[in-house]
C-alpha positions as CSV (number, residue, x, y, z in Angstrom):
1,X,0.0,0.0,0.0
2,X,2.4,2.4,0.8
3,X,4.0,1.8,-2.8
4,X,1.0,2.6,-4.4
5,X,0.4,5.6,-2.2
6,X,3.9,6.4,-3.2
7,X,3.6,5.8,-6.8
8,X,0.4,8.0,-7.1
9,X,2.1,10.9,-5.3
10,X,4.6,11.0,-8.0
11,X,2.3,11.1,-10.4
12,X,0.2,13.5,-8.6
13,X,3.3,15.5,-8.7
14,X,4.8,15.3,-12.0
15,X,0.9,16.4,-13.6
16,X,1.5,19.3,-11.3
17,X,5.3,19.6,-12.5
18,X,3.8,19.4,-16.3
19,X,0.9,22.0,-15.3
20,X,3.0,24.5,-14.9
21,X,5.3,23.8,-18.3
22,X,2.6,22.9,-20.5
23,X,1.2,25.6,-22.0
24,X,-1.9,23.2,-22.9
25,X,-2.6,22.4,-19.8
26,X,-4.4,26.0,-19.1
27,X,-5.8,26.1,-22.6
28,X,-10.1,26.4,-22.7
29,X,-11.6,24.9,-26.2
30,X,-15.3,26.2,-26.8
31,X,-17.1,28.3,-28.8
32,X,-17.8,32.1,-28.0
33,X,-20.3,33.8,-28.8
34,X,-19.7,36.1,-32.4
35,X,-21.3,39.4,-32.5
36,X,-20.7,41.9,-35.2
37,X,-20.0,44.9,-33.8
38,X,-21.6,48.2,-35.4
39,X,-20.4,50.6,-38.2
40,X,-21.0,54.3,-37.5
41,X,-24.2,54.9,-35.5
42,X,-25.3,51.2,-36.4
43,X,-26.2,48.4,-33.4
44,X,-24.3,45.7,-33.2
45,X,-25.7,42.5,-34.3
46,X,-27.1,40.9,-31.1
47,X,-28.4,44.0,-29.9
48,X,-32.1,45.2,-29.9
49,X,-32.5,48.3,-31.5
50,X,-35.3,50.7,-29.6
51,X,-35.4,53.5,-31.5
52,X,-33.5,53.5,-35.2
53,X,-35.0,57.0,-36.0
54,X,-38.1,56.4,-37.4
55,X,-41.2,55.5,-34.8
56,X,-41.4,55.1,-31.2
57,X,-43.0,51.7,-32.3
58,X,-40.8,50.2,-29.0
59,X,-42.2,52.2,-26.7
60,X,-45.6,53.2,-24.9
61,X,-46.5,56.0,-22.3
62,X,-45.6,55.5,-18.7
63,X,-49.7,55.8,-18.0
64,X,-50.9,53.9,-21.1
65,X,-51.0,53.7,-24.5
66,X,-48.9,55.1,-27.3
67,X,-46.1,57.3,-26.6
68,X,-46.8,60.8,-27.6
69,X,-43.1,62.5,-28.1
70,X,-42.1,63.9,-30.7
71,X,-40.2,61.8,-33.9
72,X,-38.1,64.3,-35.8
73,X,-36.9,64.3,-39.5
74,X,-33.6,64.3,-38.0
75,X,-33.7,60.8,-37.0
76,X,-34.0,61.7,-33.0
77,X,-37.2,62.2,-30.5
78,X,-37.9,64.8,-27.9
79,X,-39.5,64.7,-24.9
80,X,-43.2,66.5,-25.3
81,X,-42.9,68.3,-21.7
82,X,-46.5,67.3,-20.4
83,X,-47.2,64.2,-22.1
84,X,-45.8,61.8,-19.5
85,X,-42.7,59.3,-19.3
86,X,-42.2,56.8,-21.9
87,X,-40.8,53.2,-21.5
88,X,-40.2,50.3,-23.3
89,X,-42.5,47.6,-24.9
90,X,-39.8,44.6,-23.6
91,X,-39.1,44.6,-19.9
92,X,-34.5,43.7,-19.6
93,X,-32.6,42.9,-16.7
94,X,-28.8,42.7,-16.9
95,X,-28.1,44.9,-20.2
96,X,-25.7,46.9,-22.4
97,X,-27.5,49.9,-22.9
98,X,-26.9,52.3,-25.8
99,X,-28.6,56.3,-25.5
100,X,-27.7,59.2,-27.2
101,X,-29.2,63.0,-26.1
102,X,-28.9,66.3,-26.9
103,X,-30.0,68.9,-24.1
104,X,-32.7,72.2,-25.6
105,X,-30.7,74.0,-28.0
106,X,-32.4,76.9,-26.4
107,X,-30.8,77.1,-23.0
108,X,-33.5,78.2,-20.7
109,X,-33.3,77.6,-16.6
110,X,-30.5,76.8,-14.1
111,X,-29.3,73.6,-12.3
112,X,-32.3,71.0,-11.8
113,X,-34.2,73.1,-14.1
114,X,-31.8,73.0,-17.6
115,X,-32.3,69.8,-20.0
116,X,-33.5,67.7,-17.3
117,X,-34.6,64.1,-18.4
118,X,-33.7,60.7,-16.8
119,X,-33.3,57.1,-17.8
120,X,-35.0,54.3,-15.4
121,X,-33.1,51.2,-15.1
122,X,-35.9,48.4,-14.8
123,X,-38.4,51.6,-14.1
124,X,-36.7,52.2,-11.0
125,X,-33.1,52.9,-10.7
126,X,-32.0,56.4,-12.5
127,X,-29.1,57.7,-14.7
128,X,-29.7,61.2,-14.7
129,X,-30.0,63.2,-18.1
130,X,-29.2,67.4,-17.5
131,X,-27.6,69.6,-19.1
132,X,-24.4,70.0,-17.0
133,X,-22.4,72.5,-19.3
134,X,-21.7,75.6,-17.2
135,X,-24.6,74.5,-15.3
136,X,-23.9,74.5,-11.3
137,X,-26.1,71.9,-9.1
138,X,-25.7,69.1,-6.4
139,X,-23.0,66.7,-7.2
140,X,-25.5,63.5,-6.7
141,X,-27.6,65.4,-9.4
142,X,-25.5,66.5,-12.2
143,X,-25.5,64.3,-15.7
144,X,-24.4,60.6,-15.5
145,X,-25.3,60.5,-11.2
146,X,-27.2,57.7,-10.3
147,X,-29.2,60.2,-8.8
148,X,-29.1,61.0,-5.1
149,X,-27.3,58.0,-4.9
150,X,-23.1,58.4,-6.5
151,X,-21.5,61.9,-7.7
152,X,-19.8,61.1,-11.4
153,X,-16.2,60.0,-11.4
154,X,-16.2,63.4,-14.1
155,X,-18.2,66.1,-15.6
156,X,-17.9,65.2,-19.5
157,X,-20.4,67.4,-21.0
158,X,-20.3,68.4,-24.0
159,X,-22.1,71.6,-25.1
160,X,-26.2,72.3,-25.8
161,X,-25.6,71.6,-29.4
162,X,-23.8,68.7,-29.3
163,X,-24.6,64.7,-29.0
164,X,-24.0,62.9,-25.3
165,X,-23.1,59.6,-26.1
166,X,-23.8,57.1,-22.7
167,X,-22.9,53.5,-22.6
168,X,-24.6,52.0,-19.5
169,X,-23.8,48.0,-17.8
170,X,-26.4,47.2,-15.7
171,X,-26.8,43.7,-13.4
172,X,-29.9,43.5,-11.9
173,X,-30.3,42.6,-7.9
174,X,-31.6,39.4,-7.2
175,X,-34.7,38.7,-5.0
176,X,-34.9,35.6,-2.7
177,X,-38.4,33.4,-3.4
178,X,-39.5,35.3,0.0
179,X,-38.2,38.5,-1.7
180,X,-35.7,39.5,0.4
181,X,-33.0,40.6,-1.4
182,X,-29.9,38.5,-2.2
183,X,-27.3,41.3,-4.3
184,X,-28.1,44.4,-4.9
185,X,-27.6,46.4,-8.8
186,X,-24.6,47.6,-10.3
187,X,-23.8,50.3,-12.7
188,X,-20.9,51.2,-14.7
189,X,-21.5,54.4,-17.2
190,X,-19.1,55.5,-20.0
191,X,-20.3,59.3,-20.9
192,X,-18.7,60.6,-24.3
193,X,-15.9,58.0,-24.0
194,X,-15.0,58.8,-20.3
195,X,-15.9,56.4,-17.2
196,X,-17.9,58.5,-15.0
197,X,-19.8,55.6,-12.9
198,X,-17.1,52.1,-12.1
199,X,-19.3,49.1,-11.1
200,X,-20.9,51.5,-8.0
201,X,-23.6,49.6,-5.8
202,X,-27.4,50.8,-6.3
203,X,-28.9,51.4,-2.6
204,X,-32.3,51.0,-4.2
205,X,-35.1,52.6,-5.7
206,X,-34.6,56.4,-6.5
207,X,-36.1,58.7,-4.6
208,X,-36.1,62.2,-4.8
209,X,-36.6,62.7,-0.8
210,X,-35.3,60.1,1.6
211,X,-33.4,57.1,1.3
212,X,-33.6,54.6,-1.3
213,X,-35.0,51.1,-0.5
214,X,-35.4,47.8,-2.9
215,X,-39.0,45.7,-2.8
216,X,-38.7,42.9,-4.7
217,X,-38.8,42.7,-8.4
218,X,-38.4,41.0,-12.0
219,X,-37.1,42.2,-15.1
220,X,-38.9,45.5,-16.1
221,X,-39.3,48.3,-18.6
222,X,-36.7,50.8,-19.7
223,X,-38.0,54.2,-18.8
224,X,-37.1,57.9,-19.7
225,X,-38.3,60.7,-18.1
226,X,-40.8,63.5,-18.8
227,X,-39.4,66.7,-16.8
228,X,-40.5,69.0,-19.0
229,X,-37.5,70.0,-21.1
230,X,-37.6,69.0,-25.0
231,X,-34.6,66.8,-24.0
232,X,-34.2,64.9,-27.6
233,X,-33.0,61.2,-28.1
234,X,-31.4,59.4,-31.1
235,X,-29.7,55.5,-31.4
236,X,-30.8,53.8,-29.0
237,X,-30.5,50.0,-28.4
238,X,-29.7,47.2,-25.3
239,X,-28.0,44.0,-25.1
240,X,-28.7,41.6,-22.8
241,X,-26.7,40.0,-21.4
């Protein structure tokens, strides 16, 4: 017995021994997923495109029915200040999500007040939309916070007349059967090529007054926000992932 036992430790050890000489021997064979990134403004090809500058054909009204913004012959939407949020036909949980905005080319009001907008995570959880160029408000507030919740890493807003590019990874938090909840959201946000947000911790629903606070949920809506500046949208789409 003690042979054997001595025999399979010098095996044992010379796999080891190879292991680390072999480069095989950490190699992974399998597929991986191929997806065709876009050209230009274009999706890439696993991605699900929610506006492509034509109809709002993906979305409804927060309260019901069609969504009433405005579709422009420039291939973007703006917000109609007054007819209500908007959110998406498809409810998404963990996601790659795509938005480009332009704040009012007219700049009109001051801090909260100046190309306000907002986009709801799963209905609930917010990315704010303002126009933070020259524009002085509470940190937790400003473009690219997940509002009231984490200041932005950096301001990187570009001008009233220009495009804001965000590039948002969401994971969802996960609910126990009883509802309880088991890991809480993450964000990361890329703003005009710049990381602004880096894998930060939701706290829960946002709130305007108080603390935030989960109750349990499944996957949900995409929503934007009716705050009545004619924020405008173009190029939108979402992976999932």
């Amino acid at each position: 017995m003690k042979r054997i036992a001595s025999i399979t430790c010098l095996a044992l050890a010379f796999s080891a021994a190879q292991a680390q000489t072999d480069p095989k021997a950490t190699e992974v064979w399998q597929d991986v997923k191929l997806v065709t990134p876009g050209k230009g403004t274009a999706a890439p090809s696993d991605a699900i495109v929610l506006f492509g500058g034509n109809a709002l054909d993906q979305w409804s009204a927060k309260a019901g029915g069609p969504a009433q913004w405005t579709v422009n012959a420039d291939g973007s939407f703006t917000v109609a200040p007054g007819k209500g949020d908007i959110q998406t036909k498809q409810a998404f949980g963990d996601c790659q999500l795509h938005v480009e905005w332009k704040s009012p080319a007219v700049v009109k009001g001051e801090g909260q007040g100046r190309g306000n907008s907002g986009i709801f995570l799963m209905g609930l959880y917010e990315v704010q939309v303002l126009d933070s160029y020259n524009n002085k408000t509470y940190a937790n507030g400003q473009a690219t916070s997940i509002y009231k919740q984490h200041i932005p890493l950096a301001n990187a807003t570009l001008p009233p007349t220009e495009w804001q590019v965000y590039d948002i990874f969401f994971t969802a938090p996960r609910f126990s059967a009883s509802g309880t909840l088991e890991k809480p959201a993450y964000v990361t946000v890329v703003h005009n090529g710049i990381l602004v947000q880096n894998h930060v911790e939701i706290k829960g629903e946002t709130v305007y007054i108080g603390k935030p606070a989960y109750k349990a949920h499944g996957n949900a809506p995409i929503a934007l926000q009716d705050h009545g500046n004619p924020v405008s949208f173009r190029n939108i789409w979402i992976r999932n992932l």
